[in-house]
C-alpha positions in Angstrom: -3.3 24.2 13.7 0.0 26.2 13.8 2.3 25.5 11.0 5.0 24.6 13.7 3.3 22.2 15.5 2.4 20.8 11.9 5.9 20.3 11.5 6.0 19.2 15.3 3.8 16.7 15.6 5.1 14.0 13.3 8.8 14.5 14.4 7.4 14.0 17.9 5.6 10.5 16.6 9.0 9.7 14.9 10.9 10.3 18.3 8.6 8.3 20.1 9.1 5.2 17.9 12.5 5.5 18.0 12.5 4.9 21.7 9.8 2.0 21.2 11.7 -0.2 19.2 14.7 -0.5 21.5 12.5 -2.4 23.8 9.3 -3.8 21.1 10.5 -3.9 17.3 7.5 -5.2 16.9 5.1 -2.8 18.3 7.2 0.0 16.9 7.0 -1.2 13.4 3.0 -1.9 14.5 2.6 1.9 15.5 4.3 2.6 12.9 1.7 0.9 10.4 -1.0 2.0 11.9 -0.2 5.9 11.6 0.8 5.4 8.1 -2.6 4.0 7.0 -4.4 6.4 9.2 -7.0 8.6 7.4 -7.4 11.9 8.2 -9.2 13.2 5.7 -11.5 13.0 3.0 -15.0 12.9 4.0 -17.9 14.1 2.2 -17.7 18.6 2.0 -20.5 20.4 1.8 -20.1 22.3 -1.6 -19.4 18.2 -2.5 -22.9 16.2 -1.2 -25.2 17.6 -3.8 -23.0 16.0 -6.8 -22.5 13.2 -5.4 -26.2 12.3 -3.3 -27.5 12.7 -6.9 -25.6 9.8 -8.1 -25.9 7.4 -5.4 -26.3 3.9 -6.5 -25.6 1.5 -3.7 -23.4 0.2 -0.5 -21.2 -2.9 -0.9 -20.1 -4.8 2.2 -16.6 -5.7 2.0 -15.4 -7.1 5.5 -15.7 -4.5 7.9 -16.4 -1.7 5.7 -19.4 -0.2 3.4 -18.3 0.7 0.3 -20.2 3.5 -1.4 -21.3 3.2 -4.7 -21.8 6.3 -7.8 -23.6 5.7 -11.2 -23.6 8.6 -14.0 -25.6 6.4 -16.6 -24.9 6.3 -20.2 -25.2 4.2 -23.2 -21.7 3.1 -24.0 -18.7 1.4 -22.0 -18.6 1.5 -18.7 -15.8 3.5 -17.1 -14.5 3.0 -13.6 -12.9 5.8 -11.5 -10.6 5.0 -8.8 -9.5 8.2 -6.4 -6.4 8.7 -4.6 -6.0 9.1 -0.6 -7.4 11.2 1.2 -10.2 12.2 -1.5 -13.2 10.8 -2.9 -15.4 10.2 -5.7 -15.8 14.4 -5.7 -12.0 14.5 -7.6 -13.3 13.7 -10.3 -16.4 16.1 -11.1 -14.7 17.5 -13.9 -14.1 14.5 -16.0 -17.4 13.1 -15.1 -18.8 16.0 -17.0 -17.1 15.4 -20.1 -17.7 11.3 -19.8 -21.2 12.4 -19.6 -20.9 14.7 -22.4 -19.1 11.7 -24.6 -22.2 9.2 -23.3 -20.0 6.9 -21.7 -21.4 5.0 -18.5 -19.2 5.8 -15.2 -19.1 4.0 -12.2 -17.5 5.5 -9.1 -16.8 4.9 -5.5 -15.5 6.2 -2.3 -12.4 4.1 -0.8 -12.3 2.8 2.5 -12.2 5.4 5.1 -13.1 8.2 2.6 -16.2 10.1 1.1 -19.3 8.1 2.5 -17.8 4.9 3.0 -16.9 3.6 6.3 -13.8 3.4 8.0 -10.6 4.6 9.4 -7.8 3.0 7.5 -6.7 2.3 3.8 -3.4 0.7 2.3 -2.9 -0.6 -1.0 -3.9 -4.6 -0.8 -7.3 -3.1 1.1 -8.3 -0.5 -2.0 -7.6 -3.3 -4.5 -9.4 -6.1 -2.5 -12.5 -3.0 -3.0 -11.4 -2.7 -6.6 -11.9 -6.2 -7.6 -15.3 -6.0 -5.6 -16.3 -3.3 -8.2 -14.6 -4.4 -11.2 -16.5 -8.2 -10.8 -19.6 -6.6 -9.9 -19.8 -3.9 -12.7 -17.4 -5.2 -15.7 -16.1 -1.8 -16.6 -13.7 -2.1 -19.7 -12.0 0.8 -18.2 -10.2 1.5 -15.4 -8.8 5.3 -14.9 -6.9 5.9 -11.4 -5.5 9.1 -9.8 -2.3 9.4 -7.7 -2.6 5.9 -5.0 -6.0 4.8 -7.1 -3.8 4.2 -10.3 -1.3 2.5 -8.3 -3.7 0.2 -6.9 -5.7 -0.3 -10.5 -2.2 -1.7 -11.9 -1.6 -3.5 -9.0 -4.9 -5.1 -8.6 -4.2 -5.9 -12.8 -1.2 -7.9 -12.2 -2.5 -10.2 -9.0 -6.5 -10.2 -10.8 -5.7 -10.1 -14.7 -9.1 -10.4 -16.3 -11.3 -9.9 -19.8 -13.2 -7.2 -19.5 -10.9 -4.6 -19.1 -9.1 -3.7 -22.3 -7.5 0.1 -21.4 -6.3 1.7 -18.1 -5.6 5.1 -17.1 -3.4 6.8 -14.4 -2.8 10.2 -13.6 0.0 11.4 -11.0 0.8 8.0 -9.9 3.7 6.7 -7.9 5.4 3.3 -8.2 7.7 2.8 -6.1 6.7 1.1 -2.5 10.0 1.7 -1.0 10.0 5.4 -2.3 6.6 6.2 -0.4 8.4 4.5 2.9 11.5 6.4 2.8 9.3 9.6 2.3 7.3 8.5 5.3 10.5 7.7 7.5 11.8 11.1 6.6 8.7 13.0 7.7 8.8 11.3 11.0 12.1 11.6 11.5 11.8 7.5 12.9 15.4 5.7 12.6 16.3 2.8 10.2 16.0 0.6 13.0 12.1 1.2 12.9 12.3 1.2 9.2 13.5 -2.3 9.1 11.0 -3.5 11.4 7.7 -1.8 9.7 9.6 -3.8 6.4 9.4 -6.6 8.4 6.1 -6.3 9.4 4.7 -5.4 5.6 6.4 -8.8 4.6 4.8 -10.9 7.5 1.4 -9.0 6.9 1.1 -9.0 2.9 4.1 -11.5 1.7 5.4 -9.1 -0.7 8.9 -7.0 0.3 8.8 -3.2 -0.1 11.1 -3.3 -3.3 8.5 -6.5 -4.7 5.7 -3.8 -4.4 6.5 -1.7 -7.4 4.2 -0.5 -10.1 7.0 -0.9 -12.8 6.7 -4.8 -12.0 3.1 -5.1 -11.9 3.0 -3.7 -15.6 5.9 -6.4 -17.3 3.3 -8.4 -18.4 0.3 -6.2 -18.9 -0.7 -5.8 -22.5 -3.6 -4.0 -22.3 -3.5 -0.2 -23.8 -2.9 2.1 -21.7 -2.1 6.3 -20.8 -0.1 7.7 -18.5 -0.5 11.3 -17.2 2.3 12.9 -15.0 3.7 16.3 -14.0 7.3 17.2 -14.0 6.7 19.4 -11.3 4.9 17.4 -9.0 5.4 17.5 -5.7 3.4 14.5 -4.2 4.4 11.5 -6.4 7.1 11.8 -8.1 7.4 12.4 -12.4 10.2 9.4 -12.4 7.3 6.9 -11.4 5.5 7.1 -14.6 8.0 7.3 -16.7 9.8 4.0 -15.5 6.3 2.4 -15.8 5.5 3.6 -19.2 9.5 2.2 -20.1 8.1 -1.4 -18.8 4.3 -1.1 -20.3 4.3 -1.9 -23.7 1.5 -0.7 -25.2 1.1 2.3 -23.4 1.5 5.8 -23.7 2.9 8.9 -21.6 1.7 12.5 -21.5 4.2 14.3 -19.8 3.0 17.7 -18.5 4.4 20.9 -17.0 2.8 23.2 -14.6 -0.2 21.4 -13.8 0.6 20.3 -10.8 -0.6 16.5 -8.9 -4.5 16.9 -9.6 -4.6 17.7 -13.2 -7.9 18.2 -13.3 -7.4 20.7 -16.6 -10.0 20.5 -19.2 -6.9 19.8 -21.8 -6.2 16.7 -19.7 -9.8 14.9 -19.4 -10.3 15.8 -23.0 -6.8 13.6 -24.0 -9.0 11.0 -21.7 -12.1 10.9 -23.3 -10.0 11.1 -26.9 -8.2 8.1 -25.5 -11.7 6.2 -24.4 -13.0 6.7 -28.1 -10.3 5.6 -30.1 
């Protein structure tokens, strides 16, 4: 597709809200919803299946959707890996191999609406109703999520505290519920008229407001170790997020890194994980 009509499109979907809501703040704000949990992409690649059909381990049900399950088996702690959007269990290849190569035992899985798993839409509440599936089913004592999976891993901490997990990971992750909103709103060009309702319609749907949903909340009374990696330069969640959750996460720690951009998939990086793991 053109890079105009890239640019085009959403400002198009924007437009047509704005003239929605003068007649249907509800359905606006609806619309709205359902375009910003949309999936578009992904799926399973082809340079991707081989890694992942070899590791294959099994489909959970939950609701509506199969959930698709990895094993890389190994004899010590089990380690649980929690993608961002619009990715899958692929993302984290690299890390896998040095978890392998340190013997740990990793269990992975595709989100809703990604990789293998079925699908169209994801949000927040839905990947951490999927995390708590895995976490009960599996008893990892580690947690490590990139980008919307680490968001969701803390989040899922501060509604589902439990024992087994003692150390959590994020890498590139935002924290800020009202941040991602306003980004959205400013992509689409939609007016604060349709902003308000989709607010409206979040607090009706999941009884939390947009400024309630924050990362930097859900950590207060987490005490569990954890590592935060983040990017000064990156350009998908923001470097501020991490560093105002590490300010309100006791026993954590922050990594702050430069040139490596959102993915930080950098051998230097899953090494400080693994190191992190053992310790």
């Amino acid at each position: 597709m053109p890079v105009f009509l890239q640019k085009l499109i959403p400002k198009l979907i924007g437009f047509y809200f704005n003239i929605v809501v003068w007649f249907s703040p509800k359905k606006a704000a609806y619309k709205a919803f359902l375009v910003f949990i949309k999936v578009r992409k992904g799926r399973v690649l082809p340079n991707q299946k081989a890694f992942l059909d070899q590791a294959k381990l099994e489909v959970l049900s939950l609701d509506e959707n199969e959930i698709q399950v990895y094993n890389w088996s190994g004899t010590k702690e089990t380690v649980l890996l929690v993608h961002g959007w619009e990715s899958n269990t692929w993302r984290w290849h690299k890390l896998i191999e040095k978890l392998r190569q340190a013997d740990f035992n990793i269990i992975a899985f595709d989100a809703p609406a990604h990789g293998y798993s079925s699908g169209e839409m994801l949000h927040v509440p839905l990947y951490a109703e999927t995390v708590q599936q895995v976490l009960t089913k599996y008893e990892p004592t580690v947690a490590i999520g990139h980008s919307m999976g680490g968001m969701t891993v803390l989040y899922n901490e501060s509604i589902h505290p439990n024992d087994t997990i003692e150390k959590i990971v994020t890498i590139g992750s935002p924290s800020e519920f009202h941040e991602i909103l306003a980004h959205y709103k400013k992509l689409l060009g939609f007016n604060k008229k349709v902003l308000t309702a989709l607010e409206n319609l979040v607090y009706a749907k999941f009884k939390f407001t947009v400024k309630e949903f924050s990362s930097s909340k859900f950590v207060e009374s987490n005490h569990k170790k954890g590592l935060l990696f983040h990017d000064k330069f990156d350009i998908i969640a923001p470097y501020h997020a991490s560093v105002d959750v590490h300010k309100h996460w006791i026993n954590s720690e922050f990594i702050s890194t430069e040139g490596l951009g959102h993915s930080m998939h950098q051998d230097g990086v899953n090494e400080k994980i693994v190191s992190f793991l053992e310790g």
